[in-house]
PAZA-523797 format. One line per field, with one value per residue (C-alpha): x, y, z. Coordinates in steps of 0.05 Angstrom, whole numbers, plus 5000, padded with zeros to 4 digits. Example, Ala and Ser with C-alpha at 12.3 -4.5 7.8 and 13.67 -1.06 7.14 Angstrom:
2
X = c(5246  5273)
Y = c(4910  4979)
Z = c(5156  5143)
This chain:
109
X = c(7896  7821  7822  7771  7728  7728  7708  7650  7627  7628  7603  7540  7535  7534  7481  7431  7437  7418  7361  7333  7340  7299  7243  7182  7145  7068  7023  6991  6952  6965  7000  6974  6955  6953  6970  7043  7016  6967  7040  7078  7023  7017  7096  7101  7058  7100  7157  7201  7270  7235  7255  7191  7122  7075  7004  6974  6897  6863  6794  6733  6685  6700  6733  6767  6837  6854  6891  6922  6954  6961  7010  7048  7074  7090  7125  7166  7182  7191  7266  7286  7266  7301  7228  7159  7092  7027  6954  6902  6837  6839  6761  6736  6787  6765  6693  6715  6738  6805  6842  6835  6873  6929  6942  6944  6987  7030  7027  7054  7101)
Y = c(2648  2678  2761  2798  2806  2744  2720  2760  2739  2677  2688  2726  2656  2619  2659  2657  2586  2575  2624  2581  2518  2543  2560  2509  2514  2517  2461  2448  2388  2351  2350  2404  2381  2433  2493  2510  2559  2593  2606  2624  2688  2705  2705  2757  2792  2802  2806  2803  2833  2901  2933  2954  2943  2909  2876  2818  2802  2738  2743  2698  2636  2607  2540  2553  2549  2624  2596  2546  2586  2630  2581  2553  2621  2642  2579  2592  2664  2674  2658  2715  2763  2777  2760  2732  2717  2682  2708  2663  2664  2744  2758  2709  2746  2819  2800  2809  2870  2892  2899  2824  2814  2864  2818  2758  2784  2807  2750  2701  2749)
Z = c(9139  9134  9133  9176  9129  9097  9175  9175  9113  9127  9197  9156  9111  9178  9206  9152  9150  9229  9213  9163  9190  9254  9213  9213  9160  9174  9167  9101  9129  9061  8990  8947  8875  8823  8871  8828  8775  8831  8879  8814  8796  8871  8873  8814  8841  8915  8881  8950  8917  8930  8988  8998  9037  8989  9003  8963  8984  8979  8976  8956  8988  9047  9025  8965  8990  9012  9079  9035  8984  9034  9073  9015  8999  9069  9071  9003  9012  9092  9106  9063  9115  9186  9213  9201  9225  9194  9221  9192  9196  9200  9186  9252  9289  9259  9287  9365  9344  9324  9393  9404  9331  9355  9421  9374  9325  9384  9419  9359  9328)
């Protein structure tokens, strides 16, 4: 016979697992070649076992792969949180002016 809190850890176990197999990882449009060492840096670098707010930015020439990286590691690291959101393309958005980035954000979180 299962004690209560044996249940609810296993209830926990349960829930977690539903949680991560709703999430749908975001398009990548295509197999990345050479990307590993580039999402192992950026990973030390979050280092998620913090509890802690921490911000990583990506900067540099429009086409480099800053979405794409940007993707891969939301994909890797975002079913260890309760929730999660990605916002690309920040700096076209920034240019109507920040109110209309809000409503987005808002509006796919």
């Amino acid at each position: 016979m299962i004690n209560r809190s044996e249940a609810e850890f296993i209830q926990g176990i349960f829930e977690d697992i539903v949680i991560r197999l709703n999430r749908t990882p975001l398009d990548m449009g295509c197999n990345i070649v050479g990307m590993d060492f580039h999402l192992k840096v950026l990973k030390s670098l979050i280092k998620v076992e913090l509890d802690e707010v921490l911000m990583v930015g990506i900067y540099g020439i429009g086409g480099i792969g800053k979405t794409t990286i940007s993707k891969a590691i939301y994909n890797d690291i975002s079913s260890q949180f309760d929730g999660s959101s990605f916002l690309g393309n920040v700096g076209g958005k920034c240019e109507d002016g920040l109110l209309k980035l809000q409503r987005h954000f808002f509006k796919i979180s």
